[in-house]
C-alpha positions as CSV (number, residue, x, y, z in Angstrom):
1,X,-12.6,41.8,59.6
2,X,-13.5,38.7,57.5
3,X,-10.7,36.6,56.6
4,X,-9.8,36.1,52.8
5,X,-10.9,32.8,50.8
6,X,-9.6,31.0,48.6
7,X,-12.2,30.7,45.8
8,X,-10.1,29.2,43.4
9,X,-11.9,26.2,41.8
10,X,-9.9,22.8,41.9
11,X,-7.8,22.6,39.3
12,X,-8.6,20.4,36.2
13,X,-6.6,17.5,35.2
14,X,-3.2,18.7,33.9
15,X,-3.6,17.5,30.8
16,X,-6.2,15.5,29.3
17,X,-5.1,14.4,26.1
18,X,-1.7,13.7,27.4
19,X,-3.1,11.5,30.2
20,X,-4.9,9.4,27.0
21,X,-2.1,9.6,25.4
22,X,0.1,8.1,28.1
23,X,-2.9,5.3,28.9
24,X,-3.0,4.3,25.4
25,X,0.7,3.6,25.4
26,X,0.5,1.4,28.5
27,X,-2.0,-0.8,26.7
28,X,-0.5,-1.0,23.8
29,X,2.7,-2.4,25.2
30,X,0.3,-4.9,27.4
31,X,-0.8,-5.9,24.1
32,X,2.5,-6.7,22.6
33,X,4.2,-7.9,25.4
34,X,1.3,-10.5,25.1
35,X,2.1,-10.9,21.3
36,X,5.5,-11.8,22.1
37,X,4.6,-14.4,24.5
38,X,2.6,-16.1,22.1
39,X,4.4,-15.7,18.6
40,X,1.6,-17.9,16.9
41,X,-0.3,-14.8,16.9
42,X,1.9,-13.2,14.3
43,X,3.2,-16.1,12.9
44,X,-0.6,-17.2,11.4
45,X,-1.1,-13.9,11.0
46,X,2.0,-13.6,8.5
47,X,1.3,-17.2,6.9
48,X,-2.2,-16.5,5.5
49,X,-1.6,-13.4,2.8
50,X,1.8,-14.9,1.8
51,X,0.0,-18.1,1.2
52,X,-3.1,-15.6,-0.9
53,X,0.8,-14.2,-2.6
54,X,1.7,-17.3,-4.1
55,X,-1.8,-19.3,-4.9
56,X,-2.9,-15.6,-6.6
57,X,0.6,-15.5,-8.4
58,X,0.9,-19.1,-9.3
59,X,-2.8,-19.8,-9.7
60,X,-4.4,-17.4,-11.7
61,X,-1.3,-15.6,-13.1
62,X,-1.7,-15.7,-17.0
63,X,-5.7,-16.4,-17.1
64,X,-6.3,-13.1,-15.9
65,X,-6.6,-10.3,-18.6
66,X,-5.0,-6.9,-17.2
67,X,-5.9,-4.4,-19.9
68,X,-5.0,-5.8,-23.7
69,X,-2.4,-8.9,-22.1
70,X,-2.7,-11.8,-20.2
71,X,1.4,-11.8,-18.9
72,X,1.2,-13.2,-15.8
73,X,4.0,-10.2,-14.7
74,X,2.1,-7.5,-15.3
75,X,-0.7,-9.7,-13.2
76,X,1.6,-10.3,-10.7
77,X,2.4,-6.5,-10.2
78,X,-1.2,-5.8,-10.5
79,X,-1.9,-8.2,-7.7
80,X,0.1,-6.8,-5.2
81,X,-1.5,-3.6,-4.1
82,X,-4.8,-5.7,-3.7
83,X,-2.9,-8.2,-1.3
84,X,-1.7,-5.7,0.3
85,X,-4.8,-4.0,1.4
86,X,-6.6,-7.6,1.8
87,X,-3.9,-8.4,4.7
88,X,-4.2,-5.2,6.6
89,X,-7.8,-5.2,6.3
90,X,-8.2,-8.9,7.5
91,X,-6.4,-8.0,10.5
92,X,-9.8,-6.6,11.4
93,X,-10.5,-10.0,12.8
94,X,-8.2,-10.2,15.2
95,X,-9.0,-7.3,16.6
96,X,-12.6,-7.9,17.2
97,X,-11.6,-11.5,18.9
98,X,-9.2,-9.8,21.2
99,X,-12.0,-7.5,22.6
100,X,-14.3,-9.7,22.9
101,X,-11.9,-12.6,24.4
102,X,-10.6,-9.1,27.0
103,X,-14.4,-8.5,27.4
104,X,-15.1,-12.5,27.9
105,X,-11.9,-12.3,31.0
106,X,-13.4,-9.8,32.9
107,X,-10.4,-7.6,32.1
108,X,-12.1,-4.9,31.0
109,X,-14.0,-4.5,34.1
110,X,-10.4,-4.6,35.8
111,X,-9.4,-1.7,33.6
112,X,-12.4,0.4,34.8
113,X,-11.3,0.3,38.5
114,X,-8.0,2.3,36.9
115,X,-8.2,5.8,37.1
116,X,-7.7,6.0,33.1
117,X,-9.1,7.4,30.0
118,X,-12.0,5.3,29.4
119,X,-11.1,5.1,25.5
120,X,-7.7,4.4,25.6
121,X,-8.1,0.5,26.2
122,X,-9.8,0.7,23.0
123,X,-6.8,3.2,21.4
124,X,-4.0,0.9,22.8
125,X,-5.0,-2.1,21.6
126,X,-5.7,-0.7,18.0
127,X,-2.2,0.7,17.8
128,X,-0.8,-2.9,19.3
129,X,-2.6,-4.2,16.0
130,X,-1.2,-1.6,13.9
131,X,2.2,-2.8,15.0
132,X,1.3,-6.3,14.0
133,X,0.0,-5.2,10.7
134,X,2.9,-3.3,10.2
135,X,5.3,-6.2,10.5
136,X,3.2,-8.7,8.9
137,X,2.8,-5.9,5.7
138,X,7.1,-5.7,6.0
139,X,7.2,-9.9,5.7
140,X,4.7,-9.6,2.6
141,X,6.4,-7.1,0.7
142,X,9.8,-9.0,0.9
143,X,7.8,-12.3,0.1
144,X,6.6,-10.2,-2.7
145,X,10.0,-9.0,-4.2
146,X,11.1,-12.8,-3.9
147,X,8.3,-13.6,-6.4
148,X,8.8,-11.0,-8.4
149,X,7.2,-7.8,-7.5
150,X,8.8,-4.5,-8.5
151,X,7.9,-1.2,-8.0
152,X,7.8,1.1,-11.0
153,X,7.3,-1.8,-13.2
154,X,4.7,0.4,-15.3
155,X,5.7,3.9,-14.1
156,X,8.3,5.8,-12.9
157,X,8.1,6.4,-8.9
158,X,10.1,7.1,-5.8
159,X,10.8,5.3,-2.7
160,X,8.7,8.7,-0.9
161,X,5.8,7.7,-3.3
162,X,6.3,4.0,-2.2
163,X,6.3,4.6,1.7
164,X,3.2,7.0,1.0
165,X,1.4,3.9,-0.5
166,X,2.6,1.6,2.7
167,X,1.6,4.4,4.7
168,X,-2.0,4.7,3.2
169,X,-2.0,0.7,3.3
170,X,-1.6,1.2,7.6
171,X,-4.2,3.8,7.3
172,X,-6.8,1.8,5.8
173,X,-6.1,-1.0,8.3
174,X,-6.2,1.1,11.4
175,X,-9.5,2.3,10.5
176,X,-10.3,-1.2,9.9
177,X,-9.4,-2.3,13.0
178,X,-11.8,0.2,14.6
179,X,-14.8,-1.6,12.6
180,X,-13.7,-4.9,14.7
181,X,-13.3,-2.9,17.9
182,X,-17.0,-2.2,17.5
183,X,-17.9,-5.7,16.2
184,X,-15.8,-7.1,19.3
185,X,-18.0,-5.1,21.6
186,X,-21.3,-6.0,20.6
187,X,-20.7,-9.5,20.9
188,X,-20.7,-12.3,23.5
189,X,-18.0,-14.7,22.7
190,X,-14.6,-14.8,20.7
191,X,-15.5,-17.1,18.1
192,X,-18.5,-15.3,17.1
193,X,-16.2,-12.0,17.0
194,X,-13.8,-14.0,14.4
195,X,-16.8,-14.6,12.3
196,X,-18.1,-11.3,12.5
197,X,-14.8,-9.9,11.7
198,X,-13.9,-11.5,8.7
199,X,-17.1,-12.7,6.8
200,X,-18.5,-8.6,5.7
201,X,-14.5,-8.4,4.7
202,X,-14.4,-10.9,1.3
203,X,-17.3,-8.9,-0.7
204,X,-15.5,-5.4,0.4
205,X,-12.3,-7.5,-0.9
206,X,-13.7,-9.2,-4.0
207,X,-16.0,-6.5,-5.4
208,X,-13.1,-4.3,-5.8
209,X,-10.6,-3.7,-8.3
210,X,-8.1,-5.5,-5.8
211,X,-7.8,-9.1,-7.7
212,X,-9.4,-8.2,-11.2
213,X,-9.9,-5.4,-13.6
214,X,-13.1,-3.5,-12.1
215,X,-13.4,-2.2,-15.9
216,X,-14.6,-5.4,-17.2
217,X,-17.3,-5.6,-14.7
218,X,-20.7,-5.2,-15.3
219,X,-21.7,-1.6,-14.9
220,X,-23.9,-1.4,-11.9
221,X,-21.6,-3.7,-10.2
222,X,-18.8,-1.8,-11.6
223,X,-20.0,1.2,-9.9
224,X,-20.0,-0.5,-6.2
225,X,-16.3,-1.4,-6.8
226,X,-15.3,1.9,-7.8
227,X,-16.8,3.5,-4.7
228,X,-15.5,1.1,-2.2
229,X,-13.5,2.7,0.0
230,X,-11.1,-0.4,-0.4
231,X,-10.5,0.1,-4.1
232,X,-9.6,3.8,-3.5
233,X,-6.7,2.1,-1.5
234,X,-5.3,-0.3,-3.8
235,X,-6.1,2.5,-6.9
236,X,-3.8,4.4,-4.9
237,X,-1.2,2.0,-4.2
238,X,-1.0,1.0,-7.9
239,X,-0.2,4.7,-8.8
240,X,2.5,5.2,-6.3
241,X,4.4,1.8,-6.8
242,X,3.8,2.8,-10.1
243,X,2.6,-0.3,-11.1
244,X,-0.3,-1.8,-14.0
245,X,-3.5,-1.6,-13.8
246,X,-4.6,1.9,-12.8
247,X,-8.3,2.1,-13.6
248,X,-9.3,4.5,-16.0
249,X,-12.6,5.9,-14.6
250,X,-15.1,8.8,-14.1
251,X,-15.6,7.8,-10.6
252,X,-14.0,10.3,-8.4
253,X,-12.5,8.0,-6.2
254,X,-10.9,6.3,-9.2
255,X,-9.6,9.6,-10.1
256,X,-8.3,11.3,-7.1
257,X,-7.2,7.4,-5.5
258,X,-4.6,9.2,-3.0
259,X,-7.3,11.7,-1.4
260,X,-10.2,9.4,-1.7
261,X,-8.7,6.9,0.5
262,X,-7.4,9.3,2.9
263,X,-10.9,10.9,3.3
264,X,-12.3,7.3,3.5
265,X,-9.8,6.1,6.0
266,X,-10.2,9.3,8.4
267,X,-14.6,9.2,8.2
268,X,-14.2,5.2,8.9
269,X,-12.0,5.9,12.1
270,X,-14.0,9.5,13.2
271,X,-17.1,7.3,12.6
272,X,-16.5,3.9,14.1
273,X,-14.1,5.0,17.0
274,X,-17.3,6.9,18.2
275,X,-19.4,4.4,18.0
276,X,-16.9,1.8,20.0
277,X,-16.0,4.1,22.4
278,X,-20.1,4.6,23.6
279,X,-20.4,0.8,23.0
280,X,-17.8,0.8,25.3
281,X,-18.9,3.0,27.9
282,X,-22.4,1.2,28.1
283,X,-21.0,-2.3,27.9
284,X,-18.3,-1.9,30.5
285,X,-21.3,0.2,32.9
């Protein structure tokens, strides 16, 4: 008489996505523990777009033509959405110098001794800069309403259609971030991350309808503007502030602003979080 075994296979972790889940947490509050240590992080992060507020407003306020007028208020509202999506897309650059400068420490290889989800050092520190680009977007939009800015300066809206716009606004900059994640990865040093970060980010900025009326462009430059995935953004912002300067266009970004940026958004993030993750992986191997 053969005694009975137990064939039942080991049991798999309990739960997979909750473990990432749970590893991506712990990072992210590394990562802002860190920010509040040094508060010149945020604080230089905060100064730059309320500094691009002002010289935009001050500056170039009445030279520009918005459709038929050159009123430096309806520039200003124009402006904002495009500000807006500049800052949370700039933050891109920190991000790829804080990989690298983790990468650079050796504290990625400490993180690979952990028994953790290998893509959740990459999650938590994009949701620690989500957090920063949160509150630096919250410091901007009251800098904005002290120079002037209102919503539904052209159209009617509602404060749900406003937080959709801020909403869309994080979006865009978390699947930002991922670009610098990647960038941050594939480079030696932190300084060349910064630069890398930042310099592919002012013509996705500036051949937009972010700062200027993508309608007086020429056409085959017009065209690029109006499917960048940027533009989609700020067209969409513009409609749910409800403020001037909503493109009239065939393009069907230009269109259907709202949907095209949340498609653009979720294939950057899908795309590049793939591609940093396996940088990752072979980097850190």
């Amino acid at each position: 008489m053969s005694a009975a075994t137990d064939t039942t296979p080991p049991a798999a972790p309990a739960n997979a996505i909750a473990q990432s889940v749970r590893d991506s947490l712990v990072i992210a509050r590394r990562n802002l523990i860190r920010m509040t240590r040094i508060p010149e992080m945020v604080l230089f992060g905060i100064i730059q777009p309320v500094m691009f507020v002002v010289l935009f407003t001050y500056v170039f306020g009445g030279s520009m033509k918005i459709g038929n007028t050159t009123d430096p208020d309806v520039y200003k509202d124009f402006l904002m959405a495009g500000i807006f999506a500049q800052t949370v897309t700039f933050a891109t650059a920190g991000s790829a110098a804080g990989i690298a400068d983790d990468m650079q420490k050796g504290l990625v290889d400490r993180f690979r001794s952990l028994p953790m989800a290998r893509g959740a050092v990459l999650t938590g520190r994009t949701v620690a800069d989500l957090v920063q680009t949160a509150i630096t977007l919250l410091v901007l939009a009251i800098v904005a309403l002290i120079v002037g800015w209102r919503t539904g300066s052209a159209d009617p809206t509602s404060a749900g259609e406003v937080l959709a716009g801020f909403g869309l606004l994080l979006l865009l900059g978390y699947a930002f971030t991922w670009i610098g994640a990647l960038i941050g990865l594939s480079v030696r040093t932190p300084e060349a991350a910064t630069s890398g970060g930042i310099i592919w980010l002012f013509p996705v900025t500036f051949v937009s309808n972010a700062f200027v009326d993508s309608s007086q462009m020429t056409p085959w430059l017009r065209h690029i503007a109006e499917w960048n995935p940027f533009s989609a953004t700020v067209q969409a912002c513009r409609e749910l502030f409800g403020n001037p300067g909503v493109v009239q266009s065939d393009a069907w970004p230009m269109q259907h602003p709202v949907w095209a940026s949340l498609i653009w958004s979720v294939l950057i993030i899908a795309v590049f979080r793939t591609l940093a993750v396996r940088k990752y992986r072979s980097a850190a191997s």
